[in-house]
DSSP file (Angstrom, degrees, kcal/mol; ACC not computed):
  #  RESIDUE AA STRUCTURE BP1 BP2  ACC     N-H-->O    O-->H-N    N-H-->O    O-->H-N    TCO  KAPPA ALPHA  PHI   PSI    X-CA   Y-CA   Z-CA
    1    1 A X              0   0    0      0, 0.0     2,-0.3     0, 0.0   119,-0.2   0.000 360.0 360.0 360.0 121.6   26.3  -34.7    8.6
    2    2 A X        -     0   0    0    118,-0.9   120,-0.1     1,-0.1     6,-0.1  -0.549 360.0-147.8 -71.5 119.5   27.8  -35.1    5.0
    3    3 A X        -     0   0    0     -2,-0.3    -1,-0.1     4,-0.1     4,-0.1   0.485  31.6-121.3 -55.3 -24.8   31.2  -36.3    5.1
    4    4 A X  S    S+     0   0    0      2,-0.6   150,-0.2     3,-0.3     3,-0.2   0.785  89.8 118.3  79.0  28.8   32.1  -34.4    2.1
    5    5 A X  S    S-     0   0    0      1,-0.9     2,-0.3     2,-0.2    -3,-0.0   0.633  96.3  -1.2-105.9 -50.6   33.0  -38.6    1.0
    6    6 A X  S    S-     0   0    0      1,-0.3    -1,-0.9     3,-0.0    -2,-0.6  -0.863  93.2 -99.3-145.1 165.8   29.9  -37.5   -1.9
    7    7 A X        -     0   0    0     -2,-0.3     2,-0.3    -3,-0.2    -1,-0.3   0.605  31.4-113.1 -57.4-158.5   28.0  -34.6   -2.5
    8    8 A X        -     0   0    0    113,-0.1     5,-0.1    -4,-0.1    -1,-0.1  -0.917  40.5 -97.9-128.3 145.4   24.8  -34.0   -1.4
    9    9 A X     >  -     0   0    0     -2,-0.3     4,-2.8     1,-0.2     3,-0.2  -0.275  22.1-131.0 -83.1 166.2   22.3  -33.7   -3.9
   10   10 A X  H  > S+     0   0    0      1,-0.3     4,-2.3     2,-0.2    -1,-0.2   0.726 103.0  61.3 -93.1  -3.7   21.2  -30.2   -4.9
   11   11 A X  H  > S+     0   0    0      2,-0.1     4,-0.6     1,-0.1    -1,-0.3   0.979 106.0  41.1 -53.4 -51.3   17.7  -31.1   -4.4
   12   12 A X  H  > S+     0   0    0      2,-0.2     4,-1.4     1,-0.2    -2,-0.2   0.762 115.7  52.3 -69.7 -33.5   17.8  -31.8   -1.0
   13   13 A X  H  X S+     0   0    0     -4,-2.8     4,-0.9     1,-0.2    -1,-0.2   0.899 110.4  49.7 -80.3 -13.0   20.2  -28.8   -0.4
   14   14 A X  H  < S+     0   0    0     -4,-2.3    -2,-0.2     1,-0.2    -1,-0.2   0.562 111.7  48.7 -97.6  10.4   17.6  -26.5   -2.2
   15   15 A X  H  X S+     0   0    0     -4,-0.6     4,-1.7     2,-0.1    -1,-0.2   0.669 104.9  52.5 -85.6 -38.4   15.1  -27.8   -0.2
   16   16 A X  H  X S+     0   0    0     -4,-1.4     4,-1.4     2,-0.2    -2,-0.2   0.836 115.5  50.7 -64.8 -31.3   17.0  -27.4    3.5
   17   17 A X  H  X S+     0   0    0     -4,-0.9     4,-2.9     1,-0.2    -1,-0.2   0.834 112.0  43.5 -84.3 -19.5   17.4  -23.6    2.0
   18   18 A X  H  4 S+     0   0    0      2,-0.2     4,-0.3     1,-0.2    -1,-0.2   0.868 113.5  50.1 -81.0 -26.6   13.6  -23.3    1.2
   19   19 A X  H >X S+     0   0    0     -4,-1.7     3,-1.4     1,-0.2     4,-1.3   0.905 106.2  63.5 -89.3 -22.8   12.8  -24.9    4.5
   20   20 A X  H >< S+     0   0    0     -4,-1.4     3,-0.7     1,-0.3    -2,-0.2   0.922 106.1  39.9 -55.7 -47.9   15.3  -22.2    6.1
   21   21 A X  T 3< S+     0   0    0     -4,-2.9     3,-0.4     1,-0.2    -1,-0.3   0.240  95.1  76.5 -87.0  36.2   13.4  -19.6    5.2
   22   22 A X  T X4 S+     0   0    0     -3,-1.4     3,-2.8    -4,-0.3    -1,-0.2   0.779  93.0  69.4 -74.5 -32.9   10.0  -21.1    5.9
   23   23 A X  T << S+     0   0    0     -4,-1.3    -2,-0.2    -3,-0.7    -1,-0.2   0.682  84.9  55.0 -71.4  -1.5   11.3  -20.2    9.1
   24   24 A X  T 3  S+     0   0    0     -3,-0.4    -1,-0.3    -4,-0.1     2,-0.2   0.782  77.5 105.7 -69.4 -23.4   11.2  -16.6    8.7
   25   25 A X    <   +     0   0    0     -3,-2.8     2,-0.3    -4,-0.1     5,-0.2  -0.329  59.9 134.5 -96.3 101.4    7.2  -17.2    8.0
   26   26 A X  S    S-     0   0    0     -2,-0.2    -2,-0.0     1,-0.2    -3,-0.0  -0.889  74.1 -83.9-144.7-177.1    6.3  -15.7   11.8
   27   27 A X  S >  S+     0   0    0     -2,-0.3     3,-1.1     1,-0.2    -1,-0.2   0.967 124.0  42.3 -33.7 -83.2    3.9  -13.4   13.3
   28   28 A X  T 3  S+     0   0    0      1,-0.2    -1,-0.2    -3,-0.1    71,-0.1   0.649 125.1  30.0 -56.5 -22.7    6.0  -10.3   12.5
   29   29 A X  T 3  S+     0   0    0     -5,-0.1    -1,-0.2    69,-0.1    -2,-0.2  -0.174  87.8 176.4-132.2  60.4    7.2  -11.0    9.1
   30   30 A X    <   -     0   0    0     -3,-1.1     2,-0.3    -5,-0.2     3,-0.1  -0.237  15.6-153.4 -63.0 162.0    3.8  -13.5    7.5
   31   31 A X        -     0   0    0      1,-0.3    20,-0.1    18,-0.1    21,-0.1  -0.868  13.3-165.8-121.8  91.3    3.8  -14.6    4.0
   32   32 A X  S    S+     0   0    0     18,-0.7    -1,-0.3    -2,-0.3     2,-0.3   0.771  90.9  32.5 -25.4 -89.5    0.4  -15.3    2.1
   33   33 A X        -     0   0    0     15,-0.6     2,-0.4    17,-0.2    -1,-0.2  -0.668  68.7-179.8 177.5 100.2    2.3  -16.9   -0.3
   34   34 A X        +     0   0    0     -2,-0.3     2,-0.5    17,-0.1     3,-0.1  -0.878  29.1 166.7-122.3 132.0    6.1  -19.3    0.0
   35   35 A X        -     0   0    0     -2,-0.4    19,-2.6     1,-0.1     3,-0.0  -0.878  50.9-169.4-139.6 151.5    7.4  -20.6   -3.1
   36   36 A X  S    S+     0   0    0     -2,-0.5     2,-0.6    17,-0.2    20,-0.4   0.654  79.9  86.3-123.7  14.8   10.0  -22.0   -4.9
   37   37 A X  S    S-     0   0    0     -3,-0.1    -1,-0.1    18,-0.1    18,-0.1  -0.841  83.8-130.9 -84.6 118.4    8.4  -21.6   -8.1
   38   38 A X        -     0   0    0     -2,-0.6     2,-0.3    16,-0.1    15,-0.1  -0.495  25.9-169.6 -76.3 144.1    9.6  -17.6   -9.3
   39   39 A X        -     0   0    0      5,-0.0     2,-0.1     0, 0.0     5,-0.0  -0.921  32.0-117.9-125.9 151.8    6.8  -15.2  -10.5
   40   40 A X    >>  -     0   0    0     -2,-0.3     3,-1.6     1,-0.1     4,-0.9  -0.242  32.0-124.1 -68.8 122.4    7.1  -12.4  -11.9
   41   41 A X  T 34 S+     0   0    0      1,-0.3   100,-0.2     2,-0.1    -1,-0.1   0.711 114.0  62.5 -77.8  25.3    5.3   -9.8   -9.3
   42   42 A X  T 34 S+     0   0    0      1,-0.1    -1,-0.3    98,-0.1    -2,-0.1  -0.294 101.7  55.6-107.2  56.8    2.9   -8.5  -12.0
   43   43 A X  T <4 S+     0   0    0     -3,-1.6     2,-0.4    -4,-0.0    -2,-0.1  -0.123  94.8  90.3-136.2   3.3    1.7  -12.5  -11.9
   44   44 A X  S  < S-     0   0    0     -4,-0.9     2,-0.2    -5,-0.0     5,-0.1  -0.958  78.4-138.1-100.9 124.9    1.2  -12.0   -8.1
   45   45 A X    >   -     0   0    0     -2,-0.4     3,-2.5     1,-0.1     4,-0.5  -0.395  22.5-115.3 -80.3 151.7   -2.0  -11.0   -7.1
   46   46 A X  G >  S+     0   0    0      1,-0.3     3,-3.1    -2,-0.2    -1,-0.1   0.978 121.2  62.7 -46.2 -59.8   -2.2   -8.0   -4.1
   47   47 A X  G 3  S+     0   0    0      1,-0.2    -1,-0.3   -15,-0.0    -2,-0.0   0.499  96.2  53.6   7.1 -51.0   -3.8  -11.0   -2.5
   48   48 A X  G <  S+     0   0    0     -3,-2.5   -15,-0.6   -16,-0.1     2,-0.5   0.172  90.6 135.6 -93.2 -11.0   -1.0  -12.8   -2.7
   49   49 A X    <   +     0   0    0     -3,-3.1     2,-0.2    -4,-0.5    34,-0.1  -0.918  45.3  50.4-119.9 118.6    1.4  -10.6   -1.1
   50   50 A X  S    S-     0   0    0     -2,-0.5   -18,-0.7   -17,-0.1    32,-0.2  -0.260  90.1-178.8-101.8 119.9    4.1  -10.2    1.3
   51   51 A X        -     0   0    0     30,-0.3    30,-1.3    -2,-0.2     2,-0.2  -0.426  19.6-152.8 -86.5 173.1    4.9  -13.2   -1.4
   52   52 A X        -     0   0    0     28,-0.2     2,-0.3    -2,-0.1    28,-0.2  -0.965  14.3-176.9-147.2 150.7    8.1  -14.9   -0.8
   53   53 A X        -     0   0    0     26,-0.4    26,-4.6    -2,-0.2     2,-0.5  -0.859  17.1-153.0-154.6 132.7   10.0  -16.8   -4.0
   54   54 A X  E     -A   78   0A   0    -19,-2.6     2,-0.6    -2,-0.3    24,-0.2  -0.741  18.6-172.0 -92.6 135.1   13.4  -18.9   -4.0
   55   55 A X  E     -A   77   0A   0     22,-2.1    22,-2.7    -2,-0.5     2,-0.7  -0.942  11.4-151.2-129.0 112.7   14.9  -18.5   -7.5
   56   56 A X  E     -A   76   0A   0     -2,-0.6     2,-0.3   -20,-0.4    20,-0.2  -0.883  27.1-123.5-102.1 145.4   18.1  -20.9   -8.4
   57   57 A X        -     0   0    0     18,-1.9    18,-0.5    -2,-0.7    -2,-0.0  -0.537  11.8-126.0-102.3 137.9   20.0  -19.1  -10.6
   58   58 A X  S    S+     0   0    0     -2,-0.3    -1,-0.1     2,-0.0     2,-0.0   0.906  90.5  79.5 -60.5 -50.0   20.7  -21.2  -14.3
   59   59 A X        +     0   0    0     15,-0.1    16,-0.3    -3,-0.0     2,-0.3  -0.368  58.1 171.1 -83.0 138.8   24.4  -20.8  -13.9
   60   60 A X        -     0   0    0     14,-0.1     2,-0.3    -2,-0.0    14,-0.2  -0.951  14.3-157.8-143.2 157.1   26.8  -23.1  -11.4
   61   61 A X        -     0   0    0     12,-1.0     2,-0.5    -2,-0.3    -2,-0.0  -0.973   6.6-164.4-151.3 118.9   30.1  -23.1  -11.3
   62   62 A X        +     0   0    0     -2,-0.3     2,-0.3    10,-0.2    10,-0.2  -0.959  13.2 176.0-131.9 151.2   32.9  -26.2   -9.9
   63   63 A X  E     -D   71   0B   0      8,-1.9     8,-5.7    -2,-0.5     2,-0.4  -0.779  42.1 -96.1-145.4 153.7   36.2  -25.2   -9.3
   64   64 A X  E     -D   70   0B   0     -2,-0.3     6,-0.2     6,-0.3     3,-0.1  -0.610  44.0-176.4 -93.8 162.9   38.8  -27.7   -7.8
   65   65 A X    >   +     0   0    0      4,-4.8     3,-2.7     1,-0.4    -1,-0.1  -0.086  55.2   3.3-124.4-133.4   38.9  -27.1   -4.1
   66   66 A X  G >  S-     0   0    0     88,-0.7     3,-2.3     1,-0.3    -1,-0.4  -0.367 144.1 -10.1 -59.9 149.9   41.6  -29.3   -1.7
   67   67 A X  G 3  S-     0   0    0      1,-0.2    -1,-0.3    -3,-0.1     3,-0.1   0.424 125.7 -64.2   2.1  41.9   43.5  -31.2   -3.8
   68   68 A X  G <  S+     0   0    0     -3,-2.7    -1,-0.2     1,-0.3     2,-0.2   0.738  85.8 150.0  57.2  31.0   41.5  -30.6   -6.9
   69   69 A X    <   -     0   0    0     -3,-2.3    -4,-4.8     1,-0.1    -1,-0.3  -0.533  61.5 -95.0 -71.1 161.4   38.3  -32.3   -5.6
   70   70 A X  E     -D   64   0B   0     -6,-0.2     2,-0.4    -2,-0.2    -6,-0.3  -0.571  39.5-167.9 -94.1 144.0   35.6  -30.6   -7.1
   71   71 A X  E     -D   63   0B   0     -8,-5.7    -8,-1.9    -2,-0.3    82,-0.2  -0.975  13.6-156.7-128.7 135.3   34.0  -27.8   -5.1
   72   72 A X        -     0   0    0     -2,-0.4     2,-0.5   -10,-0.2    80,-0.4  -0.337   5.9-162.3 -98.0 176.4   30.6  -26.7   -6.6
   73   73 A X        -     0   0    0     78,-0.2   -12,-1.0    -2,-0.1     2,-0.4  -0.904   4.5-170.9-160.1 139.9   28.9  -23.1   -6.1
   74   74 A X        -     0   0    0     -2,-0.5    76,-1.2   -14,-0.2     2,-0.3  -0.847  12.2-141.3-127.6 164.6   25.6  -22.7   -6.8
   75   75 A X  E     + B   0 149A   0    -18,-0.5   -18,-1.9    -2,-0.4     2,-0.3  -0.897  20.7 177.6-154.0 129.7   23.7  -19.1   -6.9
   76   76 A X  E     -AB  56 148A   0     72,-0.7    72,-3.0    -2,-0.3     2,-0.4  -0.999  12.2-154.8-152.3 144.6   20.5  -18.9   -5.6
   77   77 A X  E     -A   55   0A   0    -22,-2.7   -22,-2.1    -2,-0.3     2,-1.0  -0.839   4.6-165.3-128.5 128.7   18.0  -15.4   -5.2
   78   78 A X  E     -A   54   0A   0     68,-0.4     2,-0.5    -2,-0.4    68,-0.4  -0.779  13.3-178.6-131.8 133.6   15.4  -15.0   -2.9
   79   79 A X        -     0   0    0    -26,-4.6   -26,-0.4    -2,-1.0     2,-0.3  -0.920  15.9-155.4-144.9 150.9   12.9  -12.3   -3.3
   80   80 A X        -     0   0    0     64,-0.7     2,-0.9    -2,-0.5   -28,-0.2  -0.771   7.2-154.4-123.6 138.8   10.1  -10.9   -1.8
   81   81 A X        +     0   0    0    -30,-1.3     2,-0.6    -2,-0.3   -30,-0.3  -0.775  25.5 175.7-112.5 100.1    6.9   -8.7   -3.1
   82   82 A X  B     -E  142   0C   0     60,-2.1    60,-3.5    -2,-0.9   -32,-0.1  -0.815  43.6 -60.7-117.6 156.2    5.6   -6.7   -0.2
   83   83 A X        -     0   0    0     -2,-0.6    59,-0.2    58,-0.2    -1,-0.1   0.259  52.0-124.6 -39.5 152.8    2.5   -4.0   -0.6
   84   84 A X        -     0   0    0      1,-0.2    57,-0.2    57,-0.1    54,-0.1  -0.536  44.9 -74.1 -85.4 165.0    3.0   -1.1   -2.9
   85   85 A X        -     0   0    0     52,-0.7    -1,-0.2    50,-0.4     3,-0.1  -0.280  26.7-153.2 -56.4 147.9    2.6    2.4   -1.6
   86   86 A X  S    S-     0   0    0      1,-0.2     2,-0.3    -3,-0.1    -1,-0.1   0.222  73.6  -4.3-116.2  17.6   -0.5    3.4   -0.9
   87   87 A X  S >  S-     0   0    0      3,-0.1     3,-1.5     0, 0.0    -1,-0.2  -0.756  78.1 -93.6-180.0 152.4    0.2    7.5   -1.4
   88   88 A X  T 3  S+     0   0    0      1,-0.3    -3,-0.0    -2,-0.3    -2,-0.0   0.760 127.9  56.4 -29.2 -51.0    3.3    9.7   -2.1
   89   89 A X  T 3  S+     0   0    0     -3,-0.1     2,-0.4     2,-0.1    -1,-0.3   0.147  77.4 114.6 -60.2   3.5    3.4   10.0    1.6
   90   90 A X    <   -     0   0    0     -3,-1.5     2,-0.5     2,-0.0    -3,-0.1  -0.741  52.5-154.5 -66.1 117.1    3.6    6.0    2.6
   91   91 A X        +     0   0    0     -2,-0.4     3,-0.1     1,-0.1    -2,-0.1  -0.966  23.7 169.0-116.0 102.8    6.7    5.4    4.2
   92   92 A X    >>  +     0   0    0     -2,-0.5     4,-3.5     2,-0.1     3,-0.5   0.224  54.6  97.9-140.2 -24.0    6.7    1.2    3.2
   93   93 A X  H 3> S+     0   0    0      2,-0.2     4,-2.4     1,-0.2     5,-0.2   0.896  75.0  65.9 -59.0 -50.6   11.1    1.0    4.5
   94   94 A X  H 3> S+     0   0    0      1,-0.3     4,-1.9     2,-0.2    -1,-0.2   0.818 103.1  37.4 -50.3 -46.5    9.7   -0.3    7.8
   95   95 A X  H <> S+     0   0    0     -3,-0.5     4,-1.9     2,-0.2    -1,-0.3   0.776 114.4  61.8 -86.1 -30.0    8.4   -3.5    6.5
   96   96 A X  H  X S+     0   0    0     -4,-3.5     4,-1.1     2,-0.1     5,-0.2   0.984 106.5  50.0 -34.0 -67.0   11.5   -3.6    4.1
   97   97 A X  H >X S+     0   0    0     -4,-2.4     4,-2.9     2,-0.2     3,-2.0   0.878 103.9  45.5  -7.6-100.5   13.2   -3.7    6.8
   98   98 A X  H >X S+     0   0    0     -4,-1.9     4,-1.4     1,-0.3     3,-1.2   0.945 118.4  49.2 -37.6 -77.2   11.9   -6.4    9.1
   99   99 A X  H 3X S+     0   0    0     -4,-1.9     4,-0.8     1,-0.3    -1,-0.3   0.676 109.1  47.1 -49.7 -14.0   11.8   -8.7    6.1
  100  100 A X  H <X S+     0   0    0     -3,-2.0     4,-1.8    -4,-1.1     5,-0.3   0.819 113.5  51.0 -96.8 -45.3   15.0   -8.0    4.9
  101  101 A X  H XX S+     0   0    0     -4,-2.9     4,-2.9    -3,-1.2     3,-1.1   0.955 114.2  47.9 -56.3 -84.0   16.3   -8.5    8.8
  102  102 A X  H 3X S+     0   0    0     -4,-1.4     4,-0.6     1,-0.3    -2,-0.2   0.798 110.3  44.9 -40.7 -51.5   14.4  -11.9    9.1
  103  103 A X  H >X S+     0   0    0     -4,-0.8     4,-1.4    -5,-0.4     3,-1.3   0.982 113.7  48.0 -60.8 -48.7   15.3  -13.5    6.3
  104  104 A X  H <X S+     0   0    0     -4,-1.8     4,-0.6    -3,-1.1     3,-0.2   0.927 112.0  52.2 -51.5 -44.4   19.2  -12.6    6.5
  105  105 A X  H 3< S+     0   0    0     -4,-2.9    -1,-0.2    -5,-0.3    -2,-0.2   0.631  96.5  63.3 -92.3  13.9   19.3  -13.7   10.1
  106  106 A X  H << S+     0   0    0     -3,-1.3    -1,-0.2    -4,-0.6    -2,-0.2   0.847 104.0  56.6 -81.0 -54.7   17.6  -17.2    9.1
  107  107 A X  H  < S+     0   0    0     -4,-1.4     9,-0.3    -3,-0.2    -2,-0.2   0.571  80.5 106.4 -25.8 -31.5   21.2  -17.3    7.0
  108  108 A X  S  < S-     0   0    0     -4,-0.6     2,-0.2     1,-0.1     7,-0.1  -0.331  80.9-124.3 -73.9 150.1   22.9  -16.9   10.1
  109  109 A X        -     0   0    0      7,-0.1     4,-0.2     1,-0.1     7,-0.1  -0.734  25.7-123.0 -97.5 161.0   24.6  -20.3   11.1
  110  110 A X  S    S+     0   0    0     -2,-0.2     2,-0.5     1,-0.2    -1,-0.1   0.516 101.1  61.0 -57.6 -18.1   23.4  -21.4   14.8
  111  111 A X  S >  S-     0   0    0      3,-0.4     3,-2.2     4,-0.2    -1,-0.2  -0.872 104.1-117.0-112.9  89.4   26.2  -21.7   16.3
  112  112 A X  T 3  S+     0   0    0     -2,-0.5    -2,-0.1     1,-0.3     3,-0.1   0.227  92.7  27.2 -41.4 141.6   27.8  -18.0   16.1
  113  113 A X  T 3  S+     0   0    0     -4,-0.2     2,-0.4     1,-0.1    -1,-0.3  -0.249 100.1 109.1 103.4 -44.1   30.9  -17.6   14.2
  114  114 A X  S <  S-     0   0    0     -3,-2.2    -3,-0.4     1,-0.2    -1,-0.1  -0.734  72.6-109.5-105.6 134.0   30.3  -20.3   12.2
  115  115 A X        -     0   0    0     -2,-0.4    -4,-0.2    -6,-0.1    -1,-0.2   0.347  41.1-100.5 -29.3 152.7   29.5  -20.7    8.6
  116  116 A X  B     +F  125   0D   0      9,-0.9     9,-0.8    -9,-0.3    -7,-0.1  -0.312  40.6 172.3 -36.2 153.9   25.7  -22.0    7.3
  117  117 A X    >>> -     0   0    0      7,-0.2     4,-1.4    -2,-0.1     5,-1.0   0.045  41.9-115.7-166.2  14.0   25.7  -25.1    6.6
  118  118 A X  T 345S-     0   0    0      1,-0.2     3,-0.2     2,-0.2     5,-0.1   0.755  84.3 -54.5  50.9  20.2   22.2  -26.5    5.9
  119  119 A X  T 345S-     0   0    0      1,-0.2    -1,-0.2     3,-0.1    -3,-0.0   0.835 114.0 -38.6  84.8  19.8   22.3  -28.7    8.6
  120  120 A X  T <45S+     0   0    0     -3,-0.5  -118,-0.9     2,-0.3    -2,-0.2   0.425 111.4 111.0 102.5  -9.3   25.6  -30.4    7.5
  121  121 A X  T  <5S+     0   0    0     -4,-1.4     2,-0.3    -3,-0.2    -3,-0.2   0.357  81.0  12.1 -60.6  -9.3   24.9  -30.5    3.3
  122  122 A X  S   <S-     0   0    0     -5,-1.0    -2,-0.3     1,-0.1    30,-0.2  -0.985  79.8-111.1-166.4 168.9   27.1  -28.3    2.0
  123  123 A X  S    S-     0   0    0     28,-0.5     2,-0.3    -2,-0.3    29,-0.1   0.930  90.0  -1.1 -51.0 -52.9   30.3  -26.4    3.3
  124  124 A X        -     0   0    0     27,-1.0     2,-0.5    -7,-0.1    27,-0.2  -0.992  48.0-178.3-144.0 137.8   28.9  -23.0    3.3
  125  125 A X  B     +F  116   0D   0     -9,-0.8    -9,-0.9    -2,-0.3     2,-0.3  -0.918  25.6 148.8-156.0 142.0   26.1  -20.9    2.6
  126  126 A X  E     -C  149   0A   0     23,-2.9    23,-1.7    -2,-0.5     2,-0.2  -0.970  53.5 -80.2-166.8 148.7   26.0  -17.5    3.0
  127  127 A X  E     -C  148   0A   0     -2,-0.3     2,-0.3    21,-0.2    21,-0.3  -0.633  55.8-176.4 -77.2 139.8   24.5  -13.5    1.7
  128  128 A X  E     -     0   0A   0     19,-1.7     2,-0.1    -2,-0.2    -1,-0.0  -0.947  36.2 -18.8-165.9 117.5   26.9  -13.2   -1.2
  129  129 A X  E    S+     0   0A   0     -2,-0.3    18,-0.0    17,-0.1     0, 0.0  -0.216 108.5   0.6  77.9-147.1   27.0   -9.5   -3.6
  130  130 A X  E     -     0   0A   0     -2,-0.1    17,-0.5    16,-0.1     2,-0.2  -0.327  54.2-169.1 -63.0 139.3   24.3   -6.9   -3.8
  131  131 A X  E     -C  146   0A   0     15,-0.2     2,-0.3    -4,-0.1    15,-0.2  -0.749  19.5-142.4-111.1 174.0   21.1   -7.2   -1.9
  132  132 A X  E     -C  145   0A   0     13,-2.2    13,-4.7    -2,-0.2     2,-0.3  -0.964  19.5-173.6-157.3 137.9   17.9   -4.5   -2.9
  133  133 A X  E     +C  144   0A   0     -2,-0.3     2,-0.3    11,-0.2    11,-0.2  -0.895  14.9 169.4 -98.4 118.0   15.5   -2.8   -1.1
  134  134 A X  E     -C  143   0A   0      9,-1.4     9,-5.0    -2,-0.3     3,-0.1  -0.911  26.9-157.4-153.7 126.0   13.0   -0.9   -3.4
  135  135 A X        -     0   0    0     -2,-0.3   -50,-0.4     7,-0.2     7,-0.2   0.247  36.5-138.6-103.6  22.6   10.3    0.3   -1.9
  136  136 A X        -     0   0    0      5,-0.1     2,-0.2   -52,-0.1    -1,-0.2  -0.017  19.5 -88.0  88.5 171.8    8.3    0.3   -5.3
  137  137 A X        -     0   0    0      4,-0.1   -52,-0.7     3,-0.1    -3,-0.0  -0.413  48.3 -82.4-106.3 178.7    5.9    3.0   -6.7
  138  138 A X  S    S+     0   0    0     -2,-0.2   -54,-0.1     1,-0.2     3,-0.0   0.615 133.0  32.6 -69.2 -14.0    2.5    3.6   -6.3
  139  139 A X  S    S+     0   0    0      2,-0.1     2,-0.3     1,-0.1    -1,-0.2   0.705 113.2  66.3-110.7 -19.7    1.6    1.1   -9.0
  140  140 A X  S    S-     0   0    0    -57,-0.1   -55,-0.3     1,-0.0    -3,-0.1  -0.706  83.5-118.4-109.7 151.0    4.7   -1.5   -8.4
  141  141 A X        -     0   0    0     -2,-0.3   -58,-0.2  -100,-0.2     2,-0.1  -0.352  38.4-102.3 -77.1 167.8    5.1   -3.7   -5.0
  142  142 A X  B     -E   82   0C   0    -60,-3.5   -60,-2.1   -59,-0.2    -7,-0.2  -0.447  44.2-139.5 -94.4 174.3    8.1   -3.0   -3.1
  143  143 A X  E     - C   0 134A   0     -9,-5.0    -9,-1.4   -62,-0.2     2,-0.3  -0.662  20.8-164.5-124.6 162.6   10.9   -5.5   -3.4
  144  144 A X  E     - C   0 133A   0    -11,-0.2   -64,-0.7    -2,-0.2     2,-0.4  -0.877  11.3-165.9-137.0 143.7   13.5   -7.3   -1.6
  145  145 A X  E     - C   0 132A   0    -13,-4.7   -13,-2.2    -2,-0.3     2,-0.2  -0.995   5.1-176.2-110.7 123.2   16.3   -9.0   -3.4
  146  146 A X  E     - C   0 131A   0     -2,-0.4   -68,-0.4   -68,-0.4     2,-0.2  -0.757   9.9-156.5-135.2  51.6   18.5  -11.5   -1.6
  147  147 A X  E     -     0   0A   0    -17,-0.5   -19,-1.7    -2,-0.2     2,-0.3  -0.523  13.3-168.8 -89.0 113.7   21.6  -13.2   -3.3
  148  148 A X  E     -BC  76 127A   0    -72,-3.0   -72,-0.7   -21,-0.3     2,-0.6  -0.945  12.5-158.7-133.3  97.1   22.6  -16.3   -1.9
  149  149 A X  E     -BC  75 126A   0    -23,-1.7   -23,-2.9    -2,-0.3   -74,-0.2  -0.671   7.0-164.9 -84.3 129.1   26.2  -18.6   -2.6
  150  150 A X        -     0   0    0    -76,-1.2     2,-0.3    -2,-0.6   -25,-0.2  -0.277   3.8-161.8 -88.7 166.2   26.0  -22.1   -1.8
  151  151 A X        -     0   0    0    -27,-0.2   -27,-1.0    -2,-0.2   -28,-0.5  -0.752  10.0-178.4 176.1 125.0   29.7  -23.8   -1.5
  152  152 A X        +     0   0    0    -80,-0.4   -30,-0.1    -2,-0.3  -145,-0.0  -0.669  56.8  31.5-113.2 155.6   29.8  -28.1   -1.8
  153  153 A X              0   0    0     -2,-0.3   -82,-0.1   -82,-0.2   -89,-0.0   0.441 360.0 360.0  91.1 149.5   33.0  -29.4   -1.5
  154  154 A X              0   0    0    -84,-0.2   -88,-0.7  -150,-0.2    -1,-0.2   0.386 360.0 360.0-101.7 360.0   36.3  -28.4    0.4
């Protein structure tokens, strides 16, 4: 458990998040394809999907926290390429769904009530602003978008 004495580095915490949702990777919700490198999904092959991709987002942000120790925040995206519709009629919201469930409840900290916490590396972590569902056209795969705050520091 980090003491919150030093940080933890954000490698290791953006590895503990990546290894959190490996755990979604189950029967009911598979992934060809877990990454923490982003592509673009017209650089994912059909093949390649339900792809899964961790994106940390360029910008971070430290604020002084209890007595104006430094409390970081980091932004992090996780998004997911699942098959396009395959007619006008293809109803594709089901498997939105379910992924969108699994992954969020991977977020969820183990012990109910209480914040995420990577396993004791950072304060909080937690679904933070807009999430998306699009379930895509007939030529583009459907999406899920996932926006994820990180919190170091007290």
């Amino acid at each position: 458990m980090n003491t919150y004495n030093q940080q933890a580095s954000t490698e290791s915490i953006m590895q503990a998040l990546f290894a959190l949702a490996q755990t979604a990777n189950t029967p009911e919700t598979p992934f060809t394809i877990m990454s923490r490198r982003m592509r673009h999904f017209k650089d994912v092959t059909p093949e390649e999907i339900p792809a899964f991709f961790q994106f940390q987002n360029p910008v971070r942000e430290t604020t002084g926290g209890v007595r104006k120790l430094p409390k970081e925040i980091i932004g992090v995206s996780w998004f997911v390429y699942l098959p396009k519709s395959q007619s006008i009629d293809d109803v594709v919201s089901p498997a939105l769904n379910n992924y969108y469930d699994a992954l969020s409840n991977v977020l969820l900290s183990p012990i109910g009530g209480l914040p995420q916490t990577l396993g004791g590396l950072v304060t909080q972590c937690y679904k933070d602003g807009q999430g998306l569902t699009d379930e895509g056209l007939l030529d583009t795969p459907s999406l899920i978008h996932i926006p994820i705050k990180i919190i170091t520091g007290i």
